[in-house]
Structures are given as C-alpha cells and as structure tokens.
N, C-alpha and C positions, 0 to 999 in steps of 0.2 A: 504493500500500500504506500509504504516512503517511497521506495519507486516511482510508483505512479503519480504521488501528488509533485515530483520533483520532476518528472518531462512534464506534465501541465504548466508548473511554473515557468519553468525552460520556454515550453511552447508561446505560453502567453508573454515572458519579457520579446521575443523575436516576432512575436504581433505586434508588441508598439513597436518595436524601434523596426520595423518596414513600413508601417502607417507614417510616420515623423520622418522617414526617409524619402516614402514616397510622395507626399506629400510637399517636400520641398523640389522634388525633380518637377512636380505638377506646377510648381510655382503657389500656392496654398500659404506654403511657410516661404517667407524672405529671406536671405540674407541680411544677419541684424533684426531679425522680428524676432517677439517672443512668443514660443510657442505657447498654448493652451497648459491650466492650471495641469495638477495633479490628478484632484479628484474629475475636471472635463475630461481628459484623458481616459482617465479609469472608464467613464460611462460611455465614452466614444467608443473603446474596444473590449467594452465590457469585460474587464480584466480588473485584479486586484493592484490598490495603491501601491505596493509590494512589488509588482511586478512595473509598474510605469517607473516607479525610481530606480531599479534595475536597470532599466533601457535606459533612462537618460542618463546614469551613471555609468553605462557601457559608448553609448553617445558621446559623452564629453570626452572620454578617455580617446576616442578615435577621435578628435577635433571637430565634430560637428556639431555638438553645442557647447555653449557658456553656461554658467551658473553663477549667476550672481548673488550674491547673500541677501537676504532681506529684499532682494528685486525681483528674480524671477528666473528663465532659464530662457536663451540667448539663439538663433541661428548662427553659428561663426560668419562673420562678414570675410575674412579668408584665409585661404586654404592652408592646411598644415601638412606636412611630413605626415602625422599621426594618422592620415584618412586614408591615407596608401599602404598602410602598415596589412590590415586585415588582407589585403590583397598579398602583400608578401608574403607571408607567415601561410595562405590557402595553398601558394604555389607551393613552397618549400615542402607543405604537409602533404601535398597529393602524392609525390613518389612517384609519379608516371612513368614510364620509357622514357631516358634521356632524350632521345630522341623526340619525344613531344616540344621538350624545350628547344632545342634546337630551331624545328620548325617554328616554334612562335617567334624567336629570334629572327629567323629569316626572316617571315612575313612581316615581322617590324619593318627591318632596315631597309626590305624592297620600294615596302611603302615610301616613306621616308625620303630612299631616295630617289623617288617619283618624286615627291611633293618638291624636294627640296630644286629639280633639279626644272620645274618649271618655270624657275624665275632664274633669269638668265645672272643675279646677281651672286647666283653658286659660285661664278668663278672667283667669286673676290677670296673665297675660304682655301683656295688650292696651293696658294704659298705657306698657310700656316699645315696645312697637310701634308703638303714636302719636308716641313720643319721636323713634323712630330715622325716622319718617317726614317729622316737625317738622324734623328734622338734613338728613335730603337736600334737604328744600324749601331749607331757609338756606343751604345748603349752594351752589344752584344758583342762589339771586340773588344771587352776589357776582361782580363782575366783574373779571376772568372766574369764569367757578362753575371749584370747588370740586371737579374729578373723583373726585380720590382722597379728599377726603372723602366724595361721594356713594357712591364705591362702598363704604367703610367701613362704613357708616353700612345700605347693600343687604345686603351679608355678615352683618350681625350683626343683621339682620331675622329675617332663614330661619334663622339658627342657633337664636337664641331660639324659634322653633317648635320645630328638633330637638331640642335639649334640653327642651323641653317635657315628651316623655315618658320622660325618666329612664332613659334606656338608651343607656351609654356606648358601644356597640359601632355602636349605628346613628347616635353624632356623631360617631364615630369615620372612620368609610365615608361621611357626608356630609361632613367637614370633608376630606377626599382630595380626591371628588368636586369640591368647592369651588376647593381647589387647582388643578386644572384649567381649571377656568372663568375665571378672575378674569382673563385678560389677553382675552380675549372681553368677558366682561362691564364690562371698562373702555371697549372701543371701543366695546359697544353705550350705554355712558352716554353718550360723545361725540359718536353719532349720535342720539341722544334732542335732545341738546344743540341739536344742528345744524337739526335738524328743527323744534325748537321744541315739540319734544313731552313733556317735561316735565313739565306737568298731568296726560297721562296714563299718563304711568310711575307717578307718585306714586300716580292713582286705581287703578291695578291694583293698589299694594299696601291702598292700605285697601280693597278690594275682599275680602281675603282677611283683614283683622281686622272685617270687616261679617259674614263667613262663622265666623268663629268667635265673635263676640261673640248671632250668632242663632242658635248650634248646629246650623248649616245644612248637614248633614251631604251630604246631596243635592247643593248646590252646588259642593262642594269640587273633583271634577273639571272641573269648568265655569270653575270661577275657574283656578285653575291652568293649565287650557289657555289662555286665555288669557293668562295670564300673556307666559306665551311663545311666541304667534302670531307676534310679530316676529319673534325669534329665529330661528324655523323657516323664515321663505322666504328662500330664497338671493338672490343677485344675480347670482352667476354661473353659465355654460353648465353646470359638474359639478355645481352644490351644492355644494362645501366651503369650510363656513369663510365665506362671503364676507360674508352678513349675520347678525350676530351679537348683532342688536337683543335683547335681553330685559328683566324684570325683577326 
C-alpha cells in the first residue's frame, strides 16, 4: 500500500509540473509572471498541496521558477544552465548503443552546418578555424603531444561553426551535447595518437573548412560522415562505447 500511495504521489507531483510547463510553452504563464497560488493549483489538477510544492520545488531546482518569500512563485525571465541539466543526466541515463549518440551528433552538426553555411558571412570564421587546426597540429608534436590541448583546441572548432549562426539556443543544446562527448573524444584523441593517425584527424577537419570556404553545400553530409567513421565502429561484441575514434 506505501507503494502504491508513493507512485500516486510521484504521479501526481509530474501532473503539475507538465501542466506549469505546459502551460508556459502555451504562452498561459509569462516569462516573469506569477504562477497560480498553491491551493488554485491543487484544485486545477486536482492533486494534493503536497504534491504542487513538490513540483514547484522540483521547478525551481531546474530554473524555471523563482520563489520569492512572502511574494509568490516567479516564471524565470531567463534561461539557466539548470533547465538543460534534466536533458543531460536522461541522455547519460539511457545507455543506448553508442552509436545512437553518435548519430545525434551527426545530425546536429549536418544541420548546423546547413544553417551556418547559408549566410555567406561563414567565411569570416575560417581563419580562426585554420588557427585552432594550427593549435592541435603543435599541439600533437610535442613530446609527449598535448591531449588536452588537442582536444581544446577540437571543442572550440565545432563550436565556432555553432555559433556561426547566431542562435543561442542551438549552442546552447550543442554545448550539453558537447559535454557528453569530451571524455570519448579524449580517448579517441589518444587512439589517433597511438595509431599514428594524426594527419588524418587534422585533414578531416580542414576537410570541413574546404566545405565551407567553397560553399559546398552538397558536400556537407559527406564531410561530416566522415568525420566520424571512426567513431562509429565499435571494437567490441555489443557496440558500446568501445571505439570512440572521432573528430
């Protein structure tokens, strides 16, 4: 019976906090407005008081509401770190086929760089893309190379694409994304390393400021996949995880 009255609670705190969520995608709740008391709440979702301060305690903790003392409870006027977090912590938890992440990776940066590369003012980012390509080569003749510089130096390649086109919510979702990757993509530098392969870690990325420097919009998928062929075959009997080669 505790059981059972502990998923009803459960149940009912992830009733309000999708009514208060959705609600604000409706436009309903502002940005900066205050949402409905306690006890309106309660009789909105005909659920206990118990369960609405739950939700908005689970709310505030991911940055989408405030709570003011003696005032009331707050739409965040904007965005925090904290509201992206449930999305990280769902990816990490799923455990999928590495390979699932890989492909969302692609299909980011293909997008990406579509978007980035319809405005002819891509080119202005391909000297600082030569720069950071200059950095992981020096990077990698020093003995021993430089991982965490290279991969430094890899991160702040791709992000320079996503910023490229001026829209803070898609470097928002790629810089998570990112997060994710970076302890993968340290060990596939290392297996670059090891391999000796190096040279062509390097040319896959000027592969992809060749593709933007010639407006080769046709290309972009083709570079990209490439990109990360390595990445993609495993080494081991499940697939997961095992070979995490990219670039």
């Amino acid at each position: 019976m505790a059981r059972k009255n502990e998923e009803q609670r459960i149940s009912a705190v992830d009733i309000v906090k999708n009514g208060i969520i959705q609600s604000i995608i409706e436009g309903k709740l502002k940005p900066g407005g205050q949402i409905p008391t306690e006890p309106e709440l309660a009789k909105t979702y005909d659920v206990g008081r118990n369960s609405v301060r739950e939700a908005i305690k689970q709310l505030q903790a991911f940055g989408i509401l405030n709570i003011r003392r003696a005032d009331g409870t707050y739409v965040a006027e904007q965005s925090s770190n904290k509201m992206l977090d449930p999305l990280l912590y769902s990816l990490i938890l799923q455990n999928r086929d590495w390979k699932d992440f890989v492909q969302l990776r692609e299909v980011i940066e293909i997008g990406v760089l579509h978007e980035a590369m319809a405005d002819d003012g891509i080119r202005d980012i391909v000297p600082a893309l030569e720069g950071y390509i200059a950095d992981m080569q020096e990077a990698a003749r020093k003995a021993p190379p430089n991982i965490d510089g290279i991969l430094e130096k890899d991160l702040a390649f791709h992000l320079a694409v996503t910023d490229a086109i001026h829209n803070p919510l898609v470097t928002t979702v790629y810089e998570y994304i990112t997060r994710i990757s970076v302890p993968s993509r340290r060990i596939s530098i290392e297996k670059w390393i090891a391999d000796q392969n190096m040279d062509l870690f390097l040319d896959l990325h000027r592969r992809i400021v060749r593709t933007i420097e010639e407006g080769d919009q046709a290309s972009i998928e083709r570079v990209i996949r490439a990109h990360y062929v390595y990445w993609r075959r495993p080494q081991g009997e499940d697939g997961r995880r095992k070979d995490t080669r990219e670039g």
